[in-house]
C-alpha positions in Angstrom: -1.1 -4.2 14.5 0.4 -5.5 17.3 1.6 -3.8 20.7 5.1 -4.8 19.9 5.3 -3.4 16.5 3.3 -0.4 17.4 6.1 0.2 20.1 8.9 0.0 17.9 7.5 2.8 15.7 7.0 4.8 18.2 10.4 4.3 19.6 11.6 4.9 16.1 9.9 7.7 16.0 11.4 9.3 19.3 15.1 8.4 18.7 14.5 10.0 14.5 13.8 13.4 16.6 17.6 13.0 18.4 19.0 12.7 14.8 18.5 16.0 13.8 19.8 18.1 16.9 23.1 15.7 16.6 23.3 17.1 12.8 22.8 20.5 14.6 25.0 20.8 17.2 27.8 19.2 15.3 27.1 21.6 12.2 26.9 24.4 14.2 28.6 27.0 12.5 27.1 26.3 9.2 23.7 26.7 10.5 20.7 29.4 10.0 20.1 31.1 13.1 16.5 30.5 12.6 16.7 27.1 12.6 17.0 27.6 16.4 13.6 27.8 16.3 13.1 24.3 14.8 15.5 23.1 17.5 14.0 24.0 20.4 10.4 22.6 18.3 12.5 19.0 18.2 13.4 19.0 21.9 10.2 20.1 23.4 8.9 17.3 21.2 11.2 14.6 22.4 10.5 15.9 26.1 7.0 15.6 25.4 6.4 12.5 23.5 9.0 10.7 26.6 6.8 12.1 29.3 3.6 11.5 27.9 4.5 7.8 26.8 6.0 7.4 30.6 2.5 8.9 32.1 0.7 6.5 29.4 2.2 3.3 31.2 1.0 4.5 34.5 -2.0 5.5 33.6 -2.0 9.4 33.6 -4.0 11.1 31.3 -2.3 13.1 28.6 -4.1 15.5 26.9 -3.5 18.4 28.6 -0.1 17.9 27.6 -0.6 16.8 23.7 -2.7 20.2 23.9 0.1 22.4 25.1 2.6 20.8 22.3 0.0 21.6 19.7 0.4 25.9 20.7 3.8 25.3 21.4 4.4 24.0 18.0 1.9 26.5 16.3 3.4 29.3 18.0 7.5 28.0 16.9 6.5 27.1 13.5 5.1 30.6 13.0 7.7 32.4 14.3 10.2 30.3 12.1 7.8 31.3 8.9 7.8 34.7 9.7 11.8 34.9 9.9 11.9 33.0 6.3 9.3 34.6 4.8 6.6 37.1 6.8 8.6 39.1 7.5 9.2 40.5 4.2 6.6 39.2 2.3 2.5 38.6 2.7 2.3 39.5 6.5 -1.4 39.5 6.5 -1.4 35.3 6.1 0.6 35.4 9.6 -2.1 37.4 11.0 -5.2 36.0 10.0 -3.8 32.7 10.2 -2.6 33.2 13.8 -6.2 34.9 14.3 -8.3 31.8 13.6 -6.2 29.4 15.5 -6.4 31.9 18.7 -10.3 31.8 18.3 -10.1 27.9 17.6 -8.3 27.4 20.5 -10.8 29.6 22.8 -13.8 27.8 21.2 -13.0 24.4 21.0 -11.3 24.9 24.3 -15.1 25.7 25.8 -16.6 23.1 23.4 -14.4 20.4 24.5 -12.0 21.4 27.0 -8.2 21.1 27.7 -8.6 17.8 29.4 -9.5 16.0 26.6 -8.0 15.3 23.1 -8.6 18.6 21.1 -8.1 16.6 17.7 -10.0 19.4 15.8 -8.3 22.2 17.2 -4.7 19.8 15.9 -6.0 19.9 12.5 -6.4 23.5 12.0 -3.2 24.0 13.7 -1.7 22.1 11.0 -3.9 23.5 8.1 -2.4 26.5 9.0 0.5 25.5 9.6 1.2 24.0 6.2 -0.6 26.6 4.2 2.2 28.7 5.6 4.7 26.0 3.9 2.8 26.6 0.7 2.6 30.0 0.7 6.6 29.7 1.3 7.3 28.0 -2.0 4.7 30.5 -4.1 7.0 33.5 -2.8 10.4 32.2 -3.9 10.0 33.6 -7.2 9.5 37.2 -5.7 12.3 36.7 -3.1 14.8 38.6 -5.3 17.8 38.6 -2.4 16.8 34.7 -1.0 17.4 33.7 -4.3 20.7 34.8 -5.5 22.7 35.3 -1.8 21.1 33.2 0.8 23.3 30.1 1.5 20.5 28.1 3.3 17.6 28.7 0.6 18.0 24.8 -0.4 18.1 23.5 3.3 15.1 26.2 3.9 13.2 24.3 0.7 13.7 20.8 2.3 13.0 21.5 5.9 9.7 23.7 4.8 9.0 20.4 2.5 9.1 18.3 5.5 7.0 20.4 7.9 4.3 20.8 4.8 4.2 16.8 4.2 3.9 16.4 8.3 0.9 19.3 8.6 -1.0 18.2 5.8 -1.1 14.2 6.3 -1.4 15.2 10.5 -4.5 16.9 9.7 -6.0 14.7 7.8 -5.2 11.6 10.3 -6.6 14.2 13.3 -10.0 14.9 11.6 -10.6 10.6 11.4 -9.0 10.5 14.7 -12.9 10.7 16.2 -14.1 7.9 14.3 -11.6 5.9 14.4 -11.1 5.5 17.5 -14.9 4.9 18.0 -15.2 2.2 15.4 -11.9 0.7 14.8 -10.2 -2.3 17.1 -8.0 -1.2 19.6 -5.6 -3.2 16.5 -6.9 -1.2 14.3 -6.9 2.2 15.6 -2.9 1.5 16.3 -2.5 1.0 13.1 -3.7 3.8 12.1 -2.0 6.2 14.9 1.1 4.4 13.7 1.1 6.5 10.6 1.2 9.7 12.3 5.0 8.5 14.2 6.0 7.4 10.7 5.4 11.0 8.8 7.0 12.2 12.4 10.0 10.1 11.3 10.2 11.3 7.6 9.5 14.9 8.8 12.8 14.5 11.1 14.5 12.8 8.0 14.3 16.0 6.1 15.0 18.2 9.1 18.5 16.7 9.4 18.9 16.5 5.7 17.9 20.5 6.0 20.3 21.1 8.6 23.3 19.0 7.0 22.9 21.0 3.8 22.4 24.1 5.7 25.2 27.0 4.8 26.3 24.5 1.5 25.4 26.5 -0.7 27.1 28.7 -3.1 26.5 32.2 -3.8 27.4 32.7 -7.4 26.7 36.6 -7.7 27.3 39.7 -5.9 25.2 42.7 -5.1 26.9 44.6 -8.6 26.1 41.7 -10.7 22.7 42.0 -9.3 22.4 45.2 -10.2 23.8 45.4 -13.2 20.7 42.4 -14.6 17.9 45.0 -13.3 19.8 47.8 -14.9 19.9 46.1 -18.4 16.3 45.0 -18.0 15.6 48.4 -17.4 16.6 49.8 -20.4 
């Protein structure tokens, strides 16, 4: 691949994560308050992935700070779960989940250290991460209130599709990462880190998608409709 078109995917990539706060901020009233969460995900991204291309150019080492987005995002991601879902339902994935990456990210921390690229601790992070996505769509069907009243359950769908897509491919592209970049031309290997800004893009695709969508939905049945289905399936 060349440098040239490797730059433009990563500038692609960039600008895609401005697309999705415009949507935002311009949709504002219609939005979840918990996409707030996701927000402030997308600008510490775009902060990061400016700085860390600018420190790139002159030569600054970057893994400290490719390190810090990886908690960052672990720790927003889960808190943005646990409003949509944890906090209702199957608490006990949060915890453990958040219990092995804590004790990934102390281990491979000593194994490897913060000044390096952590690639394996990034790959749990997103195993995790998208097994909370899956575990999201495999409650729906108990989510009784979600279901029937919540005016952002389709954006909530999309945007948890896009973060599952972006954890699952991520990790897979982070455990190769190693040999890749130990076997491949420098062509190569930019090629193949290339993919990773282009699931970045479609993951900020279906983020503003999720947030135009966000509050369209119509609610079709009150609480006494509700309630009079469980009563007849009662009797």
């Amino acid at each position: 691949m060349s440098a040239q078109l490797f730059d433009n995917i990563f500038i692609l990539s960039v600008v895609s994560t401005l697309v999705p706060l415009v949507v935002f901020f311009l949709r504002w009233n219609r939005q979840s308050i918990h996409y707030r969460i996701i927000v402030a995900l997308l600008a510490f991204s775009f902060i990061s992935d400016l700085t860390i291309r600018f420190w790139s150019i002159n030569d600054v080492p970057s893994s400290v700070l490719t390190n810090l987005y990886t908690v960052v995002e672990f720790i927003l991601i889960s808190v943005f779960c646990y409003k949509i879902l944890f906090q209702n339902k199957a608490r006990l994935f949060l915890y453990f989940g958040s219990v092995i990456f804590l004790v990934s990210l102390v281990v491979l921390g000593v194994v490897k250290g913060f000044l390096f690229p952590n690639n394996y601790l990034w790959s749990i992070s997103s195993f995790i991460l998208g097994t909370y996505s899956i575990l999201y769509f495999c409650f729906i069907p108990f989510m009784i209130i979600e279901r029937y009243f919540d005016k952002h359950l389709f954006s909530n769908i999309i945007l948890t599709s896009s973060l599952c897509l972006y954890c699952f491919v991520s990790m897979i592209l982070f455990i190769f990462m190693d040999f890749v970049f130990a076997n491949l031309t420098a062509d190569q290997a930019k090629g193949f880190w290339s993919i990773y800004n282009i699931i970045n893009v479609l993951k900020n695709v279906g983020i503003t998608l999720a947030f135009f969508l966000s509050g369209k939905r119509n609610v079709y049945m009150t609480f006494s409709q509700l309630e009079k289905i469980g009563r007849d399936q009662d009797k």
